[in-house]
C-alpha positions as CSV (number, residue, x, y, z in Angstrom):
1,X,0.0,0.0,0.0
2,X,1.0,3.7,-0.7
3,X,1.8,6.0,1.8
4,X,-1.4,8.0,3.5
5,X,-1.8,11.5,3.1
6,X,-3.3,13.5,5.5
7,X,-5.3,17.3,5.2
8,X,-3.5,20.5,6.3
9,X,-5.7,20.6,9.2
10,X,-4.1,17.1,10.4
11,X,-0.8,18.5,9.8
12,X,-0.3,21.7,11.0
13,X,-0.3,23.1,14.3
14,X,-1.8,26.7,13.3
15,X,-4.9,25.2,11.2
16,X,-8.6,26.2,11.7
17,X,-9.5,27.3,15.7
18,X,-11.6,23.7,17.2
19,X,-14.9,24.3,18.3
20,X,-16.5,22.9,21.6
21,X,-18.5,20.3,19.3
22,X,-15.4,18.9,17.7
23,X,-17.0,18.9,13.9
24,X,-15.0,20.6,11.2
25,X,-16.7,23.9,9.0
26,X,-17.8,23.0,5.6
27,X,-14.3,24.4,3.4
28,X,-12.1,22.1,2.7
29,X,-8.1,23.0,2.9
30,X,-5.5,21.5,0.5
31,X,-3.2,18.8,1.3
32,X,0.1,19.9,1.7
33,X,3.2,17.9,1.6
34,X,4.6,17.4,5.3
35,X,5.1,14.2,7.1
36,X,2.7,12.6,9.0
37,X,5.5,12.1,11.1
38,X,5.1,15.7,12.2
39,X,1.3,15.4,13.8
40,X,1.7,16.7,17.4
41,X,1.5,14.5,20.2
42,X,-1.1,14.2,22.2
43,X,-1.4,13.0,26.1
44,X,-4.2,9.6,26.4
45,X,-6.4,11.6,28.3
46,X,-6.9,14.6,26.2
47,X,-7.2,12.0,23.1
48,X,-9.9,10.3,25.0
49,X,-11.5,13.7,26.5
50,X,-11.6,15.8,24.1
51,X,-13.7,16.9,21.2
52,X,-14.8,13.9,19.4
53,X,-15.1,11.9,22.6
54,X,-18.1,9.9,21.9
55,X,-16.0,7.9,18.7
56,X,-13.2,7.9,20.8
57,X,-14.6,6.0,23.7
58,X,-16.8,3.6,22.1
59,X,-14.0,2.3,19.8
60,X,-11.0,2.7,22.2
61,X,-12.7,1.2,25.3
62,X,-14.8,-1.1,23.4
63,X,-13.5,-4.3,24.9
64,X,-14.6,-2.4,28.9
65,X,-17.8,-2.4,27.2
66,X,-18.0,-5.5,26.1
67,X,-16.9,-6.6,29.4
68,X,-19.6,-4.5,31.1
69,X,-22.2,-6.3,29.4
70,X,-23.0,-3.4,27.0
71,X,-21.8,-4.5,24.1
72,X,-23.6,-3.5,20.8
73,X,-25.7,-1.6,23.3
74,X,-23.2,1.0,23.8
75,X,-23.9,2.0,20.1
76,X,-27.4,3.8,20.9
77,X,-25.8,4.9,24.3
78,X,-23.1,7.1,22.2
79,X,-25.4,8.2,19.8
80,X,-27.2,10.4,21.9
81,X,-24.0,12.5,22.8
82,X,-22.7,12.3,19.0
83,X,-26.5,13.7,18.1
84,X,-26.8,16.4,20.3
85,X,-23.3,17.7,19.3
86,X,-24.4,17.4,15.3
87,X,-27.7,19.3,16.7
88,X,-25.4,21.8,18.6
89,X,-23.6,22.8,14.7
90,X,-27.1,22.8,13.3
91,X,-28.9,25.8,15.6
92,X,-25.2,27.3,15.5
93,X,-25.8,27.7,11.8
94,X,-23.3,25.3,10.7
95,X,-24.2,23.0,8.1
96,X,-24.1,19.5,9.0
97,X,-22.8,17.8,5.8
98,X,-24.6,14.5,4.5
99,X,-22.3,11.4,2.9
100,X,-22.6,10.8,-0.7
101,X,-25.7,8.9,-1.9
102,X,-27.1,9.3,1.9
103,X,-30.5,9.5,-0.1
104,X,-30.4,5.9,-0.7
105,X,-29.5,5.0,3.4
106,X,-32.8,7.3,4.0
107,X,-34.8,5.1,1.7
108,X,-33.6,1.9,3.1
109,X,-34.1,3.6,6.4
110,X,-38.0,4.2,5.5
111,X,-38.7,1.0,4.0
112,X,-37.6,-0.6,7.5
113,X,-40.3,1.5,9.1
114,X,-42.9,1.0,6.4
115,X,-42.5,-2.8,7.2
116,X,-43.8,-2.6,10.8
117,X,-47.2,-2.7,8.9
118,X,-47.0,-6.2,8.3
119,X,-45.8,-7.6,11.4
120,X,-48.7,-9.6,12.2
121,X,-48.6,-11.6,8.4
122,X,-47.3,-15.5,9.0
123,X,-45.8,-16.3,5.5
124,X,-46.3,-19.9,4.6
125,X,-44.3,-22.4,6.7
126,X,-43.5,-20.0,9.8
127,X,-44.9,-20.0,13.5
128,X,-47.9,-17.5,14.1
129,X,-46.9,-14.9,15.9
130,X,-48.6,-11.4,16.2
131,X,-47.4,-8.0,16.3
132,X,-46.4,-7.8,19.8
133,X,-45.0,-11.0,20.0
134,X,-42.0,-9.3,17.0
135,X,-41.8,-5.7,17.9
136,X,-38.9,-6.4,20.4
137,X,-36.9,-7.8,17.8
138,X,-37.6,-5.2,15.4
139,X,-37.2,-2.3,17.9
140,X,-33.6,-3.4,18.3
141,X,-33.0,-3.2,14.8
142,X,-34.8,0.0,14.3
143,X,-33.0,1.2,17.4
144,X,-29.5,0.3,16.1
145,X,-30.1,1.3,12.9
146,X,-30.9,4.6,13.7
147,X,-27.8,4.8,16.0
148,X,-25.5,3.7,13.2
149,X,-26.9,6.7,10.8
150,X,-26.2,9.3,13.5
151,X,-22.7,7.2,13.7
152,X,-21.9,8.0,10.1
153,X,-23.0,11.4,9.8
154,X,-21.1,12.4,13.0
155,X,-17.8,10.3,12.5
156,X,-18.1,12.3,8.6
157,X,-18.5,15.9,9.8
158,X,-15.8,15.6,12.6
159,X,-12.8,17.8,12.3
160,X,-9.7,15.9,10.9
161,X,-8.2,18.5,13.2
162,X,-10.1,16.6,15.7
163,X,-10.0,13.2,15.0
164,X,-7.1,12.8,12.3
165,X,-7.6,10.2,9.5
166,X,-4.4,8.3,10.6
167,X,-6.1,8.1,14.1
168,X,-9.4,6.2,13.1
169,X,-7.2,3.8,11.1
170,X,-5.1,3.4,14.7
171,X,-8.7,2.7,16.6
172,X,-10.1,0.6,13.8
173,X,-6.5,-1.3,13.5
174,X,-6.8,-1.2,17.8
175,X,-9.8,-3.6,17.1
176,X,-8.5,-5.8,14.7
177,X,-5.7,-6.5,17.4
178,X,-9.0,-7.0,20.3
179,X,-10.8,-9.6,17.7
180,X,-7.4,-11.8,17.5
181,X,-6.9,-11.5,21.1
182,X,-10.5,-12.2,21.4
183,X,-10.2,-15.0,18.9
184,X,-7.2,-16.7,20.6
185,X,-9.1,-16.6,24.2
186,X,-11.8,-18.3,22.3
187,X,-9.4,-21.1,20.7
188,X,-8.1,-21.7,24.0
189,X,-10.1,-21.1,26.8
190,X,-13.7,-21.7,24.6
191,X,-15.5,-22.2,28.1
192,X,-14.5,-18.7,29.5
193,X,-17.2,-16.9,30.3
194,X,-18.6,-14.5,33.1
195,X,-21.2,-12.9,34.6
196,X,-21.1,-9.0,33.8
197,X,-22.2,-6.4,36.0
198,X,-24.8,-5.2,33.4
199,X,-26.6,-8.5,33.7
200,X,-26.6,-8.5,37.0
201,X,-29.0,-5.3,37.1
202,X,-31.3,-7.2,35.1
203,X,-34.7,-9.2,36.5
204,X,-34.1,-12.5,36.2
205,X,-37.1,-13.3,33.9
206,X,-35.0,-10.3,31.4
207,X,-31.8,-11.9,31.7
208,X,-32.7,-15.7,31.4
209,X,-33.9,-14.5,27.5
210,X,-31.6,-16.5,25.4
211,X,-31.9,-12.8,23.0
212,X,-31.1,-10.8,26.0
213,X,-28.2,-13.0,27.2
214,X,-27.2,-12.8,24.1
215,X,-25.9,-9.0,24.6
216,X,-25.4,-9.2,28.0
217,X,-23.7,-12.1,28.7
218,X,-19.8,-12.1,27.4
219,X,-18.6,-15.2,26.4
220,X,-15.0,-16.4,24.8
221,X,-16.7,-18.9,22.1
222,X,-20.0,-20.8,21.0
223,X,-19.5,-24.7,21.4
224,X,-20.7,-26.3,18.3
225,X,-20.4,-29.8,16.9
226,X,-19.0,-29.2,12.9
227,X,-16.2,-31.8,12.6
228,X,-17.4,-34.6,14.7
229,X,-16.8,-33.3,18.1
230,X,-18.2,-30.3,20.4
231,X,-15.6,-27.7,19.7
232,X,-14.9,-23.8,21.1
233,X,-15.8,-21.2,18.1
234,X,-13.8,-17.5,18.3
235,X,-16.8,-15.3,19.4
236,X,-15.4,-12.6,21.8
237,X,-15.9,-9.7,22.1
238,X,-18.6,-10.1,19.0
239,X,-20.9,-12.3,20.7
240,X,-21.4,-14.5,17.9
241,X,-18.6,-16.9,15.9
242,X,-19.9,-15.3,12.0
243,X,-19.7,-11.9,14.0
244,X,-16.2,-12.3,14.7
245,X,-15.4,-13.8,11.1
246,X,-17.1,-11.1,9.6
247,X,-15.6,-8.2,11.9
248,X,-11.9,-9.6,11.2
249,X,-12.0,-9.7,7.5
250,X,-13.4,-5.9,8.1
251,X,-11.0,-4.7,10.3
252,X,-7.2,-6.5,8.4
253,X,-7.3,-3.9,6.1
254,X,-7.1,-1.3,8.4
255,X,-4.6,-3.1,10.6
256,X,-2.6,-3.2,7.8
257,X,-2.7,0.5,6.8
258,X,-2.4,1.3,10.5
259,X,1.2,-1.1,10.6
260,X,2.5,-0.5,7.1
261,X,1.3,2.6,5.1
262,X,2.5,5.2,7.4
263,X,5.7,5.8,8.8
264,X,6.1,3.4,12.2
265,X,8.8,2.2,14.0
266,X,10.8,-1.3,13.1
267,X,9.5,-2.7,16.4
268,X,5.7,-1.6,16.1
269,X,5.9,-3.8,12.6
270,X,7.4,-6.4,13.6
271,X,5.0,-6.6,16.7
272,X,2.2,-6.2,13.8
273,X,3.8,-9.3,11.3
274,X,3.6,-11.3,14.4
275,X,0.2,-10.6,15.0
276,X,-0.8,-10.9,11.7
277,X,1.0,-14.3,11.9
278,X,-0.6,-15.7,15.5
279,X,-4.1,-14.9,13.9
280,X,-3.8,-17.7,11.6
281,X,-4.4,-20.0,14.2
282,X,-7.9,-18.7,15.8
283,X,-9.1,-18.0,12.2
284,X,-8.3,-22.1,11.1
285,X,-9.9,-23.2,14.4
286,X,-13.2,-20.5,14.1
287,X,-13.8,-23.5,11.1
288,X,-15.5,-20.3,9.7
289,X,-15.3,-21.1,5.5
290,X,-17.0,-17.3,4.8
291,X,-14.4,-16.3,6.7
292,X,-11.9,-17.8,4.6
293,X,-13.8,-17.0,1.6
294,X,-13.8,-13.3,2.3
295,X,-10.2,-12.9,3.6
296,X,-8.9,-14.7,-0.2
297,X,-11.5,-12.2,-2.0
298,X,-10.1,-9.4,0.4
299,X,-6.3,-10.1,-0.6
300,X,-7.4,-10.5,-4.8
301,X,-9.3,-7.4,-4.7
302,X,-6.1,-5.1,-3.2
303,X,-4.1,-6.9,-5.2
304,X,-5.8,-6.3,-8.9
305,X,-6.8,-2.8,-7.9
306,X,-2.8,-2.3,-7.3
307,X,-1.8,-4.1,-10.4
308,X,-4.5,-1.6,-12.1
309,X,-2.5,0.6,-11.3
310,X,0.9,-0.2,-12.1
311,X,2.3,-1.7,-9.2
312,X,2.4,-5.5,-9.8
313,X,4.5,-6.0,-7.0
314,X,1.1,-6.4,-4.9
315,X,0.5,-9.5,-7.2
316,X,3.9,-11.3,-6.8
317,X,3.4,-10.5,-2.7
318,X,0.0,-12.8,-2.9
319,X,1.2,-15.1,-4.4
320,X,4.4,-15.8,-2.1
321,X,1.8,-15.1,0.8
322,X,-0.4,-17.7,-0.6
323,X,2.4,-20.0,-1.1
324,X,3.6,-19.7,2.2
325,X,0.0,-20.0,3.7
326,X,-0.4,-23.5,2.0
327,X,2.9,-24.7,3.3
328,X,2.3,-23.4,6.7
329,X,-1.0,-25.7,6.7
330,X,0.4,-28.3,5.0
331,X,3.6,-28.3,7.6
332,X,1.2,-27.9,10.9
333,X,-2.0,-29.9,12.4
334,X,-4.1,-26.3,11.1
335,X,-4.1,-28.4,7.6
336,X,-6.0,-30.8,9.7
337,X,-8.6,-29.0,11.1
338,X,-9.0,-27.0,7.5
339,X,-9.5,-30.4,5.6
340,X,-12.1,-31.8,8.2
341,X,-14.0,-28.9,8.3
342,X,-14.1,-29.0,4.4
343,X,-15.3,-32.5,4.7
344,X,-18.0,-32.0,7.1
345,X,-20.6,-29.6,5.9
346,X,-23.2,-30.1,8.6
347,X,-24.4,-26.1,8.1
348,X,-24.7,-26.5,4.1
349,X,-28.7,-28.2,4.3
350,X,-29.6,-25.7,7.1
351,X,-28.1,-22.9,5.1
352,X,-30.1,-23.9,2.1
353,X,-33.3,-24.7,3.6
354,X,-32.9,-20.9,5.2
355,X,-32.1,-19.6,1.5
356,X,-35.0,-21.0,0.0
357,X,-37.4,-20.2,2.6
358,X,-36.2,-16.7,2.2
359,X,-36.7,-16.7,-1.6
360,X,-40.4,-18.1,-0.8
361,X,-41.3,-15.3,1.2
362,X,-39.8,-12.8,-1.1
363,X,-42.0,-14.0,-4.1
364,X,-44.9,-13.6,-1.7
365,X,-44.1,-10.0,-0.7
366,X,-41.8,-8.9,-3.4
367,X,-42.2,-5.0,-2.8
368,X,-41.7,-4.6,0.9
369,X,-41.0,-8.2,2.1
370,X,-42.7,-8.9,5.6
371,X,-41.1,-6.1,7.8
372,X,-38.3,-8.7,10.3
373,X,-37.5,-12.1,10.1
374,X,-39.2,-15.3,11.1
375,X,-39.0,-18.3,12.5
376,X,-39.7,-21.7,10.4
377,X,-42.8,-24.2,11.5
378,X,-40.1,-27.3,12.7
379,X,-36.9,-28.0,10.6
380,X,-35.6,-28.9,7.2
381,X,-36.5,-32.7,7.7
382,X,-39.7,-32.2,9.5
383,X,-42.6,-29.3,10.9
384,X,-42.4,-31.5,14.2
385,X,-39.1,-30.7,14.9
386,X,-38.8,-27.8,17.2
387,X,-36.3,-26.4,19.8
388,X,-36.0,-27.0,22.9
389,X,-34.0,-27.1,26.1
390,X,-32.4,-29.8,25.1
391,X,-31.7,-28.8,21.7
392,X,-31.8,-25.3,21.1
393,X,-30.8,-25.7,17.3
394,X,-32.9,-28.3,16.3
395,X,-35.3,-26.6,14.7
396,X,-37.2,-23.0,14.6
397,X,-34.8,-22.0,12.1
398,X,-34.6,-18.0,11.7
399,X,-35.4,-17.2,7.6
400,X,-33.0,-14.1,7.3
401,X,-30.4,-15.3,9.8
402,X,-28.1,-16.8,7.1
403,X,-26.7,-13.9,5.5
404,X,-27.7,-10.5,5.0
405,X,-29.3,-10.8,1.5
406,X,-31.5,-13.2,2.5
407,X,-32.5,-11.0,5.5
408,X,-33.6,-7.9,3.4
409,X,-35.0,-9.9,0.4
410,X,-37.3,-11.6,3.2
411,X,-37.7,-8.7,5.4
412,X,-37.4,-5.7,3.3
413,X,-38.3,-6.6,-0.4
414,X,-36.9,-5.5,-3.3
415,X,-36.8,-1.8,-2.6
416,X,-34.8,-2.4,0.4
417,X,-32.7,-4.5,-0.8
418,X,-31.9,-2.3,-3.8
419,X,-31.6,0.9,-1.7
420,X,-29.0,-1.1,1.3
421,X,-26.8,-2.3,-1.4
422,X,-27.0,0.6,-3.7
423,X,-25.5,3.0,-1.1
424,X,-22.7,1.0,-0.6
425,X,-22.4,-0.1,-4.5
426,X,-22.6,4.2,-4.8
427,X,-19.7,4.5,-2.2
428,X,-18.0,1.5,-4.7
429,X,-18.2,3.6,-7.5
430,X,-17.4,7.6,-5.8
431,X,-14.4,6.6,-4.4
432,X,-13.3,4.3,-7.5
433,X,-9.8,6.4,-8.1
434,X,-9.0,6.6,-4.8
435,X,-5.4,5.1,-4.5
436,X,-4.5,5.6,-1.2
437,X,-4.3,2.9,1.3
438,X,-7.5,4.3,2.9
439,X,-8.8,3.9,-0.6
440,X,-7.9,0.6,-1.5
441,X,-8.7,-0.9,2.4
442,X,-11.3,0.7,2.3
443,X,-13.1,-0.1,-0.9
444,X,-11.7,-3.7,-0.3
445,X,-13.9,-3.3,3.9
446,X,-17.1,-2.5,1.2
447,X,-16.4,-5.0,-1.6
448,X,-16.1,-7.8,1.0
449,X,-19.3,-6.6,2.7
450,X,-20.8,-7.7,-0.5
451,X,-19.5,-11.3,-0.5
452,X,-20.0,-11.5,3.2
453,X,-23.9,-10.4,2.6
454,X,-24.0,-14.1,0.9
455,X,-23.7,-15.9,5.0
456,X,-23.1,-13.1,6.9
457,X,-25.4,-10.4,8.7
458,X,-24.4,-7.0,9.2
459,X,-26.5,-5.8,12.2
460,X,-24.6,-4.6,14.2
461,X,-20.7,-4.3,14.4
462,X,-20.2,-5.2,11.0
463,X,-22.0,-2.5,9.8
464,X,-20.5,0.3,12.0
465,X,-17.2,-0.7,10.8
466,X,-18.6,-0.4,7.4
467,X,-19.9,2.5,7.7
468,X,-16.5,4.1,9.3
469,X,-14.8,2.9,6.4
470,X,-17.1,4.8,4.3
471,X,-16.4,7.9,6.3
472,X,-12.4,7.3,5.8
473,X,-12.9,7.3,2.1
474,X,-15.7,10.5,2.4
475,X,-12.9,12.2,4.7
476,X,-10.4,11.4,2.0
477,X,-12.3,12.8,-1.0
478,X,-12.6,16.2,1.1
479,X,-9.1,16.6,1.5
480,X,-8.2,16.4,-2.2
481,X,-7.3,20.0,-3.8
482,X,-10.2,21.3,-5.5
483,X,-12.6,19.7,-3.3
């Protein structure tokens, strides 16, 4: 990757006067040429404390949270400060500026809300349920998904005076270290878990919820019989083994950038190679394949937009990476676990029964779909199956839950389907000659959002970090003369 370039107001120290809300005025200032090197330092306090706080301390101090028993709910907690600041430049007379294509996020947005009209229809094959009985579910999503959109307006309009380009890669990077840590405690100690003090304030008929334990209760790994045997799954601090595949093909390319693309000592990248290198072993043992899947998509995609551009030596390093990867599994028992979790595709039936229930409810509500997911009458073999105590995944399948196309073709229709993945396919396009290492990672963060959409969902970690890397490559755009 190329070096980074940062805007004059990043670089030096007589640039525009900071205002109490943090967000930077609408002009835009040319890049000049001195070294990121030169950024002034800053104390950890005042980096924490200062303008731009509420990005600062969710990201930074997410693994507290997680810890806490917050979680994804400290997404809607931050919000409200990041809203009232953007509502603070608004009455000021400052004009809050919107992200490219934000008109097809609004429309998504609206069809989500449109679909709490048909809460109470039962498609064909799922358990009748009534309005009440799904609003919870659908509250949350409604509730993090408006949290996310004041997320991305706010991380877009803060100052880069404020909260430097360079140090959102470092927080984003920060969390790519937390999700190998996190994967490692998982691959080792898969029966960690504790009781956090959030959980503790709950009632005991709130916390017993499998949903609300669910974001309340950390945990180092899901236990789940793939290869023949009852085996620990990465989870932490993601709550949820696809979560953590999905966040850690999201956050490498900014790890990477964070290591390599600016000017760091020897030490700091050798610490990063060797972190880089440990994380092989929690992402073989996740025996996550859309993990896999996205991280080889990840590594083509930087490497042919690189070659687009001349510098083929991005081609010749993924290949020698690659080679060296197949040795490595070849050499150690990770080949093992690779080529029994290739032979044992117990997920594959429930994965396609899920798909096709979803494309069965999107022919009977093509325009709007049915509002949230739903759960199937039995299992794939039989409608008597159901879960239970004793088997909580034996049947009762969620239509949606396999990925998020299937979730907005089911849930959202056509239209919000079309208007989800046409912002991001937008952001695709807009930011297409970006060249920068914040352009290629993050292009690549989006891209692989697209392949993930096929098993993954994006609610909600996943998406955040999406959305962040859309504000990188909005940020980016701004700082180009002639902006």
């Amino acid at each position: 990757m190329t070096a980074v370039g940062e805007s004059a107001t990043d670089l030096r120290t007589g640039g525009p006067s900071r205002r109490a809300d943090g967000i930077a005025p609408v002009t835009s200032i040319p890049v000049t040429s001195m070294p990121v090197s030169s950024l002034p330092a800053r104390s950890g306090a005042r980096s924490l404390l200062g303008p731009g706080w509420p990005l600062t301390l969710l990201l930074a101090l997410y693994p507290l949270w997680w810890a806490l028993g917050l979680g994804v709910l400290v997404f809607p907690l931050a919000a409200v400060p990041m809203a009232v600041q953007l509502w603070r430049r608004h009455a000021a007379g400052r004009p809050v500026r919107l992200p490219p294509g934000f008109w097809l996020w609004l429309a998504f947005c609206a069809t989500v809300v449109a679909g709490l009209a048909v809460l109470d229809v039962d498609p064909e094959g799922t358990v009748v349920a009534g309005f009440g009985d799904r609003i919870t579910a659908v509250a949350f999503r409604l509730v993090q998904y408006a949290a996310l959109t004041i997320l991305l307006v706010y991380a877009g309009n803060l100052s880069t005076a404020v909260l430097t380009q360079r140090r959102l890669v470092n927080l984003l990077g920060w969390l790519f270290a937390v999700t190998v840590a996190g994967g490692l405690l998982g691959t080792f100690a898969g029966s960690f878990e504790f009781t956090s003090p959030f959980e503790l304030l709950l009632p005991d008929g709130v916390r017993g919820k499998s949903f609300v334990k669910s974001l309340v209760h950390p945990y180092a790994a899901q236990i789940m019989d793939l290869v023949g045997d009852p085996a620990p799954r990465p989870a932490a601090p993601w709550g949820y083994t696809n979560t953590w595949g999905n966040n850690f093909c999201l956050l490498a390319v900014w790890f990477a950038v964070a290591a390599f693309a600016y000017r760091t000592s020897l030490r700091t990248r050798i610490l990063a190679v060797a972190t880089l290198v440990v994380s092989v072993v929690p992402v073989v043992h996740s025996l996550n394949r859309g993990l896999w899947i996205g991280l080889g998509v990840t590594a083509v995609f930087v490497a042919v937009r690189q070659a687009l551009a001349g510098r083929v030596r991005s081609l010749i390093a993924l290949g020698v990476v690659g080679a060296g990867l197949i040795v490595a599994l070849a050499a150690t028992p990770l080949g093992d676990v690779v080529e029994r979790r290739m032979d044992n595709g117990k997920s594959n039936g429930v994965r396609m029964f899920l798909t096709e229930r979803a494309l069965a409810g999107f022919t009977e509500s093509p325009v709007l779909g049915f509002g949230s997911t739903r759960n199937t009458v039995g299992g794939r073999n039989s409608i008597t199956v159901g879960e239970s105590a004793a088997c909580e995944r034996c049947g009762n399948f969620t239509v949606g839950g396999n990925g998020q196309l299937w979730q907005l073709l089911f849930a959202h229709g056509l239209v919000g389907t079309v208007t989800y993945f046409g912002f991001f396919g937008y952001a695709l396009w807009r930011f297409r000659r970006d060249r920068s290492a914040i352009g290629l990672a993050g292009t690549a963060a989006i891209a692989g959002s697209f392949v993930a959409a096929l098993w993954y969902n994006s609610l909600v970690t996943p998406l955040a970090f999406t959305f962040l890397g859309y504000v990188l490559l909005w940020r980016n755009e701004q700082t180009r003369p002639g902006a």
